[in-house]
Structure formats: C-alpha cells, structure tokens
N, C-alpha and C positions, 0 to 999 in steps of 0.2 A: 363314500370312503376315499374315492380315489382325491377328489377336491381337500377334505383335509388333510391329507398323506403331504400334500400339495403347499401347504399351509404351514404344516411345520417344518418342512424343508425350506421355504421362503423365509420363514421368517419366525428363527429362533429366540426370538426376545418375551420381554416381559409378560406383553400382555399373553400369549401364551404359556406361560407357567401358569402352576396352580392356583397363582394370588390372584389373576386379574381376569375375570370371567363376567359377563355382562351382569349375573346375580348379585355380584359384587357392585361391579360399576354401575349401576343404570339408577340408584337412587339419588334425589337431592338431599344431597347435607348440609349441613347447615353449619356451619367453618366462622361464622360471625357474630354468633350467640343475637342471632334475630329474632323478634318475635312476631306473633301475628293474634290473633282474637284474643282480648284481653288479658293482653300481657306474656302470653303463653309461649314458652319456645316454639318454633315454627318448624316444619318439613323434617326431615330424618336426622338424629342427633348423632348417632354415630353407628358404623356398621363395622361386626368384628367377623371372624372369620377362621374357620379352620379347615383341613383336607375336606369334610364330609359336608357341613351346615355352615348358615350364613346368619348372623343375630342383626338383625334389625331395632334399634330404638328408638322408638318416636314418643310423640305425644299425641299423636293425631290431629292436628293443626297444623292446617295445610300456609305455607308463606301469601297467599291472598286475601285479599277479604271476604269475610264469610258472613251471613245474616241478611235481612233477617230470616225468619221461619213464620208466616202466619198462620196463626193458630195452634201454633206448635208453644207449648209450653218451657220445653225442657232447652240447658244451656252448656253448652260444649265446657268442658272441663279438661286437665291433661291426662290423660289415660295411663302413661308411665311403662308404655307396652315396650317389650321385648318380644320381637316376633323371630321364631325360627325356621328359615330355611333351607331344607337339602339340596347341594349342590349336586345331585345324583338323581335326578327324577326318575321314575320308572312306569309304565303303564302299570295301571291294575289289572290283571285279567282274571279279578276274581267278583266277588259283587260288586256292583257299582257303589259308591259313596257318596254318599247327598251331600251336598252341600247345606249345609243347616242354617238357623237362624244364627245372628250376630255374625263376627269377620269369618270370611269363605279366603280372605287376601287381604294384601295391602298393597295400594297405591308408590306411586315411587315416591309422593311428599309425605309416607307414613300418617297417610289416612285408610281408613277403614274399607275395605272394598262388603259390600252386603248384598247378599242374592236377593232374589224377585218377590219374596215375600214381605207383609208384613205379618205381625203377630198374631195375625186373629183368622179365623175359620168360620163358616157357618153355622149358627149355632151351636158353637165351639167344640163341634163332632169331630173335628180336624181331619175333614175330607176334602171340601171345598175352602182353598186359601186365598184369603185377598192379595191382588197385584197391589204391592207398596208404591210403584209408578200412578197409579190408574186411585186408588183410593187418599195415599199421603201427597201425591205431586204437587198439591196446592202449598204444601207447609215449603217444598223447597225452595232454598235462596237461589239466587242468579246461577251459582255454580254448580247447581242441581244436586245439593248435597241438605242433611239435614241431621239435627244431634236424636240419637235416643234418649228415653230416661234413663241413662246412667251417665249420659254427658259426653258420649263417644260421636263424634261428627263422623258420617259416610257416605258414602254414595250405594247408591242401588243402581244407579246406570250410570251411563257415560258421563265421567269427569272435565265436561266441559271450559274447565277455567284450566288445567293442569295441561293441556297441548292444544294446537289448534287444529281441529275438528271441522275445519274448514278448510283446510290444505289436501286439494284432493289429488295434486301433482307426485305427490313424494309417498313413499311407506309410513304409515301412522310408527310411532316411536314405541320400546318400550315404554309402558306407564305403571307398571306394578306388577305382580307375581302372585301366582296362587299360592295356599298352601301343601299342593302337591307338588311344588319347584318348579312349575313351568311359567312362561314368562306370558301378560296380558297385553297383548298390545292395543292401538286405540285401531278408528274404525274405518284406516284402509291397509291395502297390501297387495301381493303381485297375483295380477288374477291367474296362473298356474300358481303349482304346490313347487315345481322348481325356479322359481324366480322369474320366468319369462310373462309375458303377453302384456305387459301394461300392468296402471296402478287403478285397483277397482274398489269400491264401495262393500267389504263384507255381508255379505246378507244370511240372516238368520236362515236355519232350517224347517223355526215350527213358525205356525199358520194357525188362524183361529179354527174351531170345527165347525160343522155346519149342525149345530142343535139350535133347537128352541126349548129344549127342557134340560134339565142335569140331576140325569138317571143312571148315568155311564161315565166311566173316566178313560181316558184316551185309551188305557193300553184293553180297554172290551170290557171290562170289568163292570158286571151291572149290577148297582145297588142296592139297597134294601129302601126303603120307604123311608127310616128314621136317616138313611144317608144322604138322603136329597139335597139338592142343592135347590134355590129357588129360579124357577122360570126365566128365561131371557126377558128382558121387560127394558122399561127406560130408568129404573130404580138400579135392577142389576145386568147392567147391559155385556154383550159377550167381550170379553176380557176382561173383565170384573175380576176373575179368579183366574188361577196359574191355571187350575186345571182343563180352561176352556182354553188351550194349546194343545195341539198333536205335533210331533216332529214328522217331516214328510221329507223324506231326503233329497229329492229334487227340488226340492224349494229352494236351496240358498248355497251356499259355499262350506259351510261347516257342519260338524257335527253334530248329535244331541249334548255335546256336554259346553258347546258354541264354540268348539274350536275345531285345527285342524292341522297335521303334521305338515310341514312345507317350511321352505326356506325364506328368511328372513335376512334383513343386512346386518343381524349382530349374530345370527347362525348360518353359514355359507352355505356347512352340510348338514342343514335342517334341524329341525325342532317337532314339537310338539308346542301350541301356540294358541293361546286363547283370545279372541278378541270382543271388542265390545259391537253392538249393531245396533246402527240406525237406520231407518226407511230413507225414504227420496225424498224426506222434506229435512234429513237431520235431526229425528223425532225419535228418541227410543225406542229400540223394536225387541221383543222380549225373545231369548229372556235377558238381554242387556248388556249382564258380563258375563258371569259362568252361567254353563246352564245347572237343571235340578241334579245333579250329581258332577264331580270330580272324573278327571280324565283318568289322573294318577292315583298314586298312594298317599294317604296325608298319616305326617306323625302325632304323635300326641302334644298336647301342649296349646296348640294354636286354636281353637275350635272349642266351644260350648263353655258352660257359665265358668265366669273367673277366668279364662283361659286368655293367654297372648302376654303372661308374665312369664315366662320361661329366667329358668337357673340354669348358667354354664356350667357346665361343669367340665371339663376339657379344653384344653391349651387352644388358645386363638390371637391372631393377630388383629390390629386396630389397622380399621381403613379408612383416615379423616384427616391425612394431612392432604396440604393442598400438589405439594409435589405428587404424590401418588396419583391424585383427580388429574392432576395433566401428564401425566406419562400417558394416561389412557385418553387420545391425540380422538377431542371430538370433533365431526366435521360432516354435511350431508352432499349428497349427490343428487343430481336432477338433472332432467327427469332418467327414471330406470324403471321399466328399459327405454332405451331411446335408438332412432335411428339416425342422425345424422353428428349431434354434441350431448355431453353432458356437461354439465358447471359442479363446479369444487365450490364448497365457501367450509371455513374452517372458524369454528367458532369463536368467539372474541379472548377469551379466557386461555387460549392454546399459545401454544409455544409459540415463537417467531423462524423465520429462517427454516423452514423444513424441507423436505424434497417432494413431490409428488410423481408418482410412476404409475405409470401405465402398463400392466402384463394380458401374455394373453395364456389360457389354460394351461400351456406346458411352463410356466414360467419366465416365458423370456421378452426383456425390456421392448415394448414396442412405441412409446415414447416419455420425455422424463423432463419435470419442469424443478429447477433449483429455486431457492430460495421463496419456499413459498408463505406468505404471511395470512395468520391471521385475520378474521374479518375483510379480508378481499376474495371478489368472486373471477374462478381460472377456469378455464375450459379446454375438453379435450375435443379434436376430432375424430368421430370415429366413422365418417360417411363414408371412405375410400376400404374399412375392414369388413370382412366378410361378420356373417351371422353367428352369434355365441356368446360363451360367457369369456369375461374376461374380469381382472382386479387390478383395483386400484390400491396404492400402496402409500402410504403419506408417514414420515416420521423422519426421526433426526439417529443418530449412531445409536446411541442407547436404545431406542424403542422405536416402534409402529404399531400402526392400525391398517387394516386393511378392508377395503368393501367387495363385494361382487356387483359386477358391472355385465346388463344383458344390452347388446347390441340387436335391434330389431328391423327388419324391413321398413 
C-alpha cells in the first residue's frame, strides 16, 4: 500500500487514471487492418472499456504464421469473439471454479487460451481425462497452437511464437488474461513474490504420482471398478491423463490454480498472476497455463458453448488510436534485479525526446537522464546505492510510465 500511496503522488498523469491500466494496455491491436491465416484479421481488433470491464474483439488469429496441424482435420476460421473482462478481480473464497473445456482466457493477440484437457475421457466415464499436450501434441503447428472443430485456433500451453520464451534475463511479459481478470504472464519472473532475488524459471507445483494402476484420484478418492482407468503401460503411459498429477506444494513456485500473488513490472504493489510453465528443457510442464480451477471469480458470458460473444450494454470508451497506445510510454529494463547497472531501451514505436529518472522509495531524484530516444539502449548505475527497491520514471509533460527497479548484492 505504502509503494502505491507512492505512486500516485509521483505521478499524477494518465496512465493512472481509470483509462489506462495494463487490462487495457497489454494487448496487440491491430491499427493497420492486417491480416494473418487466410485472409483473416489478425491479433486484437479493438478494446473498449468502461469504469468496471474491458471488451476485447478479436478473431482469434494470431499476426504470425499458423499451420500446418498433422492430422488435424479442422481449419481456423474468424471467431468474431467479444470477450469480457473485469477490471476488479477478486479472489474467490468460495468453491473453486474449474476451468472447463473451450476459452479458460485469451491471449494478448486475441487467441484462445485452453486448459489441459482434451475432450475425451476413458471410456467416456469422464473420470480419467486425456492431457491435450501428451495425446493432440503431434497435430500442433510450430507455434504450439492448433484449431478445434469449430475453427477457433488456441493454445493449451505456452504460446511460444507470441514472446520470447527464451529470454531468461528479463520478467516474461504480459501475454493474456484469464477470465477471472487476472493477468497470464509467460514463463519467467522474480524469484520472491516481492520483486527481489533475481529472474527464475516458474515451476509448476504438481508432479506425476507414483501409481501403476488408476484406482484413486489425487484428492484419495477411490474408485469403483467401472471408474478405472487403465493400468500404467507403454499404451497409456503416466501423464496420459490430467488426473495422474497431484499438486505438492513444495514442488514449484505456484499455486494449485499455477499462479501466484507477487509483484510484477506492470503491478509494483502486486497482483495476483498466473503464469505458464516449462521444465528445464523448455518443454511444457502441466498444467501449462491455468491450472484445473480459477484463482478468481469469472462472470458470465465468456465460458461454455456459444460463449465469448458478449453484448455491451453500458457506456464504454474505444481504445485503438495510436496516440492513446503511445502515451502508455513502452520500454524494458535489464537485468532486475541487478547489482551493479541496469540498461533502459524504449521501444521503437515510443515517443522521442523523453526524460528518464531514477528515484529511490521515498521519492526523491537520484539521477536523471534528458532527452532520451527511442530504440537506443541507456544505463543507470547503481553499484555505489545501497540495497532496495527503487523506480524508474521515463515520460514527457503529459504522461509517464514507471517501473520498480531492485538493487541486489
């Protein structure tokens, strides 16, 4: 609390008003009427916006190339989706809410996010569910996505064409948002939950069991005969199904639903933050993006058949000029934390001529670089400051942006 108290006495401007909040900001629009898999608008068509929810339109066709799918019969089509998201998220703390089949989320290029299932069960008793990773993975394209039959292109794990997933120096970025409003990021981030110790590798919290038969499901529950699943075997080997996971809380970094409350560089004073996980080789490690249930609350509308057409019905502002995209002043930091420099580089598309500052937690200037451009990389020192957090400040009269900056041994 004290860090945002901090926050809005620093820096009264734009993006701190109600309009500009990373739900808002963090998707690709699409400003050029581009297309992408045949012929199709590509990436997020426009985002509206009012005090409570966030409507997203896409098509779900992402701006790269997509295909093919072997053995995959079915062919991405435009979906036409309006998706709605609360700018209010809240814990649930009442029953957990599964995440079901079809969109759990979407992506920041208004692609489909889809949990760890596919559609089918053993002998369709819907006890034992097939991992969509582990039985479909063969049909996915390059970018580890693949179309349903109804034509909606998604991912079931990490979006590996949409950020680089090999950047193991920096915070993985926002990539999409559930539909309980919290935000997905990809699969690194600061190994504390308050921004310090270095940038680490997310690791899931569940682990395979140690069965040879499937009699039982994780939470002890033991079967009946007709609920079985079939034997550990080379046919159906352990990860075959969701249910030969248990969550073990010292296993990994996050929670059962794969996330975890902690600070991020587009939430100072924290979030709640779901990310995607891969093992040590970069290989999807389940359950991938959310886990089998919702952190939050999700509303109606986004979720089960026909669902992700939403009707506005209340006054909203349009967010797809390109003025508005650059007020909100993109630009990354590296590495953080760091103990001796970090380098500024300010994305190509951003203003020119800006300021960049240096503060330390009480607010005050501790060094300050003018006219800083675009696509060139500037650096601060910070070997001679003691240990902490500190902000960097980067914008011009009208607006800024600001990051948290941890200085480490």
């Amino acid at each position: 609390m004290k860090q945002l108290l901090l926050l809005l006495f620093l820096f009264p401007f734009r993006l701190f008003s109600q309009s500009l909040t990373p739900e808002i900001t963090s998707w690709i629009l699409n400003t050029n009427g581009e297309t992408g898999y045949n012929g199709i608008p590509s990436n997020v068509q426009e985002v509206q916006y009012s005090d409570n929810n966030v409507y997203v339109s896409c098509t779900c066709i992402p701006g790269y190339d997509i295909g093919p799918w072997p053995g995959n019969p079915n062919t991405p089509v435009d979906q036409n989706f309006v998706f709605k998201i609360t700018r209010h998220p809240q814990q649930n703390t009442g029953t957990a809410i599964a995440t079901p089949l079809g969109h759990i989320g979407v992506w920041s290029n208004g692609v489909s996010i889809f949990n760890a299932e596919d559609a089918h069960s053993y002998n369709n008793v819907n006890v034992w569910h097939q991992d969509a990773v582990v039985v479909e993975g063969s049909s996915f394209d390059d970018c580890l996505g693949h179309p349903s039959p109804s034509g909606e292109y998604h991912h079931h794990l990490n979006p590996t064409c949409l950020y680089d997933d090999n950047n193991t120096s920096i915070h993985s970025p926002i990539i999409g948002y559930a539909f309980d409003g919290f935000p997905v990021y990809g699969a690194y981030g600061f190994s504390n939950v308050d921004g310090s110790g270095g940038i680490v590798r997310m690791r899931s919290g569940y682990g395979l069991r140690n069965i040879t038969t499937r009699t039982t499901l994780p939470d002890g529950t033991v079967l009946t005969a007709n609920q079985y699943g079939p034997d550990v075997n080379g046919q159906y080997p352990l990860g075959y199904y969701i249910e030969d996971y248990e969550y073990v809380q010292e296993l990994g970094d996050l929670d059962e639903h794969n996330g975890r409350f902690c600070v991020t560089p587009e939430y100072p004073a924290g979030t709640y933050a779901y990310f995607v996980t891969l093992d040590s080789n970069l290989n999807g490690q389940y359950p991938y993006t959310l886990g089998p249930t919702y952190y939050g609350t999700v509303q109606a509308g986004n979720t089960g058949p026909d669902s992700g057409h939403n009707t506005i019905t209340e006054s909203v502002t349009v967010y797809s000029s390109v003025d508005e995209v650059n007020d909100v002043v993109r630009f990354s930091v590296f590495p953080n934390p760091s103990s001796d420099f970090i380098s500024v580089l300010i994305d190509p598309s951003q203003h020119a001529n800006m300021k960049a500052s240096l503060l330390n937690d009480a607010g005050q200037l501790i060094s300050q670089l003018d006219n800083v451009q675009s696509a060139v990389q500037y650096s601060f020192d910070l070997s001679s400051l003691p240990d902490g957090v500190y902000f960097l400040r980067i914008g011009c009269e009208n607006f800024c942006v600001m990051k948290k900056v941890v200085k480490t041994k």
